[in-house]
C-alpha positions in Angstrom: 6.8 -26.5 13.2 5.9 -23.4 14.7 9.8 -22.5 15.7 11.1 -24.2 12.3 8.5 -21.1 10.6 9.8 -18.3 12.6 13.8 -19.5 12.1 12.9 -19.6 8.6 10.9 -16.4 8.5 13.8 -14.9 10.8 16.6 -15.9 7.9 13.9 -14.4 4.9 14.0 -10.7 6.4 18.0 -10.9 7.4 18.2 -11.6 3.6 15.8 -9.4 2.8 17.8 -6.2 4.6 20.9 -7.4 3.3 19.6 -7.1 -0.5 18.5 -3.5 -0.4 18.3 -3.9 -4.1 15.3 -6.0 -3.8 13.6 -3.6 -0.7 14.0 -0.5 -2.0 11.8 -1.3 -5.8 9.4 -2.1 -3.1 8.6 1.8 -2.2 10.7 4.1 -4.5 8.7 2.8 -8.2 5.2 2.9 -6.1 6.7 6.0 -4.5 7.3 7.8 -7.8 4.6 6.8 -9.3 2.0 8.3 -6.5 4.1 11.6 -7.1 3.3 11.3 -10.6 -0.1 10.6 -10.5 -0.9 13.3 -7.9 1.1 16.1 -9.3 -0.7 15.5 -13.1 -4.2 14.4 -12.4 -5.3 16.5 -9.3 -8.1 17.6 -11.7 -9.5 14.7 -12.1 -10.9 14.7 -9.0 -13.7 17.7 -10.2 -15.3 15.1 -13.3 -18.6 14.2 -12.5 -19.6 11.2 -10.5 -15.4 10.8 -8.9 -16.1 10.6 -5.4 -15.7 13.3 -3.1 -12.2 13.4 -1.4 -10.0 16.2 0.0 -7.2 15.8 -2.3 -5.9 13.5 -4.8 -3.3 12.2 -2.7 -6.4 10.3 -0.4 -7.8 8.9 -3.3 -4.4 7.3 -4.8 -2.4 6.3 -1.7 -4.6 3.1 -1.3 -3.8 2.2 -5.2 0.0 2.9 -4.2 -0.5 0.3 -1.1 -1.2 -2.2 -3.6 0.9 -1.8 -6.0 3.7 -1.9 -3.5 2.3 -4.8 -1.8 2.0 -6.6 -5.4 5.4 -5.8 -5.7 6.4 -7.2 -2.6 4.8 -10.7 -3.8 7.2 -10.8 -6.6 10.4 -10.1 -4.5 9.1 -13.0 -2.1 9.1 -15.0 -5.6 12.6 -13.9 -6.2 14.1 -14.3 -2.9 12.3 -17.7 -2.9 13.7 -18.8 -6.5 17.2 -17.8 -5.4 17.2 -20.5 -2.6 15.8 -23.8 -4.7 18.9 -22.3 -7.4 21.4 -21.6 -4.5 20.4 -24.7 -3.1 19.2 -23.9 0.2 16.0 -25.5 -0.6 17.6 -28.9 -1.1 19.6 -28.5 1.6 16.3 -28.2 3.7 14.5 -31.1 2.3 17.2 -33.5 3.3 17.0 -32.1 7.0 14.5 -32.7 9.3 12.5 -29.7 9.0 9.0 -29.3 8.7 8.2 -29.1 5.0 4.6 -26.9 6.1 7.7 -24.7 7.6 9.2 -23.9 4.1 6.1 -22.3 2.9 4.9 -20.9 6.0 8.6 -18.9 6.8 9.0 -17.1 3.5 5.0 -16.2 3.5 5.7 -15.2 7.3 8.5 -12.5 6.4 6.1 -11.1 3.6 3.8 -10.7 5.9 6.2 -8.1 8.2 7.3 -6.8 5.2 4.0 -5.9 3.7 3.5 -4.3 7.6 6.5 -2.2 6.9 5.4 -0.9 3.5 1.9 0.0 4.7 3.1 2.2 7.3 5.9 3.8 5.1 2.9 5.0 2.8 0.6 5.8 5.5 3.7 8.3 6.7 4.4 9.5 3.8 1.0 10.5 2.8 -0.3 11.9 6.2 3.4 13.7 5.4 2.4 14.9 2.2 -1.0 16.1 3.6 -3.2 13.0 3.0 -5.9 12.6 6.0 -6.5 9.7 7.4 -10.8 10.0 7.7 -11.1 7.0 9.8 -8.5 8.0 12.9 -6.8 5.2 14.7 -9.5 2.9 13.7 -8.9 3.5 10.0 -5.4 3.3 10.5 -5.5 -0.1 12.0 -8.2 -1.6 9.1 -5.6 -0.5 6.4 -2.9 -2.4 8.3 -5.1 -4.9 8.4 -6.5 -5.2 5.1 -2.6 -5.0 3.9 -1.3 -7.3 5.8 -3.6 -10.3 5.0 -3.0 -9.3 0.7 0.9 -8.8 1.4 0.9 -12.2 2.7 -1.6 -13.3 -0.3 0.7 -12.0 -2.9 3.8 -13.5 -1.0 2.6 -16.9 -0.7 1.6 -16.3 -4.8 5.3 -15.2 -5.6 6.7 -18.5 -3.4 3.9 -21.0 -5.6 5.8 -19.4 -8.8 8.9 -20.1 -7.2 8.4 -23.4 -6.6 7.2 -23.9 -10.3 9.4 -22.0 -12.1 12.6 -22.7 -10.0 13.9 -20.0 -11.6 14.5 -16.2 -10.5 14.4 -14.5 -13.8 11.2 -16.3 -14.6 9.3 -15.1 -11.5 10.8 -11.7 -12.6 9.4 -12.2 -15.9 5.9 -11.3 -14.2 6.1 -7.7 -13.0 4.6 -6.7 -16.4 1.6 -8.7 -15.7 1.5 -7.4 -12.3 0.9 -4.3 -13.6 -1.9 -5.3 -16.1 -3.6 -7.5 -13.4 -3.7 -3.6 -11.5 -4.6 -1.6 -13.9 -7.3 -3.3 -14.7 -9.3 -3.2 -10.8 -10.4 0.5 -9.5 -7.1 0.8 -7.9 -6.1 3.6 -9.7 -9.5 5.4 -10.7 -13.4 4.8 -9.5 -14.9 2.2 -10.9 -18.3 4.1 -12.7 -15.7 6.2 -14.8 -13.9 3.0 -16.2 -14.7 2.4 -19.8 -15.5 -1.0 -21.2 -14.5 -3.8 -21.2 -12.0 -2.8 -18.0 -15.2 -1.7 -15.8 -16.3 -5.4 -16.0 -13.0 -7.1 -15.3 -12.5 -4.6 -12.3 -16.2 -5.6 -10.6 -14.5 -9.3 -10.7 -10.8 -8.5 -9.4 -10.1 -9.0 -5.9 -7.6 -6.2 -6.7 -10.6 -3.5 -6.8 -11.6 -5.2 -3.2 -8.1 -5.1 -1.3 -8.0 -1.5 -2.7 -11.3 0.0 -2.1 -11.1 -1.6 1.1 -8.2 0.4 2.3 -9.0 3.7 0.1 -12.5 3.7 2.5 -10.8 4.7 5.7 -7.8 7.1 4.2 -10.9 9.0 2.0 -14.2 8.7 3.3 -14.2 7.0 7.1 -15.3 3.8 8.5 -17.9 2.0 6.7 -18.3 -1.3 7.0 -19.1 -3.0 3.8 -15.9 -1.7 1.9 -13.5 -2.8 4.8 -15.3 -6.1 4.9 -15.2 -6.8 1.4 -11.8 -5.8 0.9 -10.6 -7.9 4.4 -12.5 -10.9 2.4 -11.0 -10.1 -0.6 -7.0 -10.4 0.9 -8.4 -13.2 3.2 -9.6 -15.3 0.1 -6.2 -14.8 -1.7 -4.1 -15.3 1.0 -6.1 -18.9 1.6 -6.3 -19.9 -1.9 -2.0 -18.3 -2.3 -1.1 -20.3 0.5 -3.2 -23.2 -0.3 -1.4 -23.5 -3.9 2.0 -23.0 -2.5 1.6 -25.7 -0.1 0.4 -27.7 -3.3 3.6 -26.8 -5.6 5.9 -27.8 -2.6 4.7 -31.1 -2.6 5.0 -31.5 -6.1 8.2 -30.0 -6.0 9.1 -32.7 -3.1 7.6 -35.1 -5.5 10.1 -34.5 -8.4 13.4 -34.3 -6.0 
């Protein structure tokens, strides 16, 4: 199974590079919108009770992680999608491969490409003058914590896949993507959130994955917030994976 994953995973990212229209939504939006929220709310950083950072650009770079990472979730959805209508998928269930491998291939080539967008942001930001308070150590948590949720919200986009069967439907989330976001500390601390979005953020595992990568870029090496937030992606990875497995059979069972 293990060779059937990596052929699989191997024929996801050759796709994947020859579809530059579906890589490059991946950094540019996040990309643009970092530059946008940096060059208009520096200020924001002097109200009372936002923690203290050197710049901005430390505090938002972790929100951009995740919003490209989310992204990268629903590309995996589309890329997936555009096999079952290409018919690739059917082509797979009547050979002898693994059906584990299906799943396991396309939520393997997230997880590279999620590797790939964490260290394009963590260039561009040390770039742009962002510091990096937790040194090599830091460095690795955040490619850590990124990993784990890229792979989370690629096995999420492959379970939508597999229920939708459909590429414009799994398109048809990226608007809740963004509400889903918006609505977690990714993008502003927590104690300044105003009702009701203050209580849905202590509950998103969004706020987690985020915080824990924001800890090392802003403030250094603390355990707690790195643990949480390595929890957080570990627990939607599992339960993504879990539930893509789960629509694949069902999927098989339809066929």
């Amino acid at each position: 199974m293990r060779a059937a994953s990596v052929a699989l995973a191997r024929r996801a990212l050759r796709n994947s590079l020859r579809r530059p229209q579906f890589l490059a939504p991946l950094v540019l939006f996040p990309t643009l919108f970092l530059a946008v929220n940096v060059g208009g709310l520096e200020q924001t950083t002097s109200l009372e009770g936002f923690p203290r950072v050197d710049g901005f650009l430390d505090f938002q770079l972790a929100a951009a992680i995740t919003q490209s990472l989310l992204l990268g979730g629903v590309s995996a959805g589309i890329a997936a999608a555009l096999d079952i209508e290409g018919g690739f998928f059917d082509r797979l269930v009547a050979c002898p491969t693994p059906r584990l491998a299906i799943v396991l291939g396309r939520v393997l080539a997230a997880s590279v490409i999620a590797a790939l967008q964490v260290v394009y942001f963590l260039v561009v930001g040390m770039i742009f003058g962002a510091s990096i308070q937790g040194g090599v150590v830091g460095v690795l948590s955040v490619l850590a914590i990124g990993i784990v949720a890229g792979t989370g919200f690629g096995a999420l986009g492959v379970m939508i896949a597999l229920r939708a069967r459909s590429a414009s439907t799994v398109q048809g989330i990226f608007p809740l993507v963004f509400v889903i976001l918006f609505v977690s500390s990714a993008f502003f601390p927590a104690n300044l959130l105003s009702s009701p979005a203050d209580v849905v953020a202590a509950y998103n595992p969004l706020s987690y994955i985020a915080e824990g990568m924001r800890q090392p870029i802003a403030f250094g090496n603390a355990l707690r917030p790195l643990l949480e937030g390595l929890a957080a992606a570990a627990a939607v990875a599992l339960a993504a994976t879990g539930l893509a497995v789960l629509s694949l059979r069902g999927r098989l069972r339809q066929a």
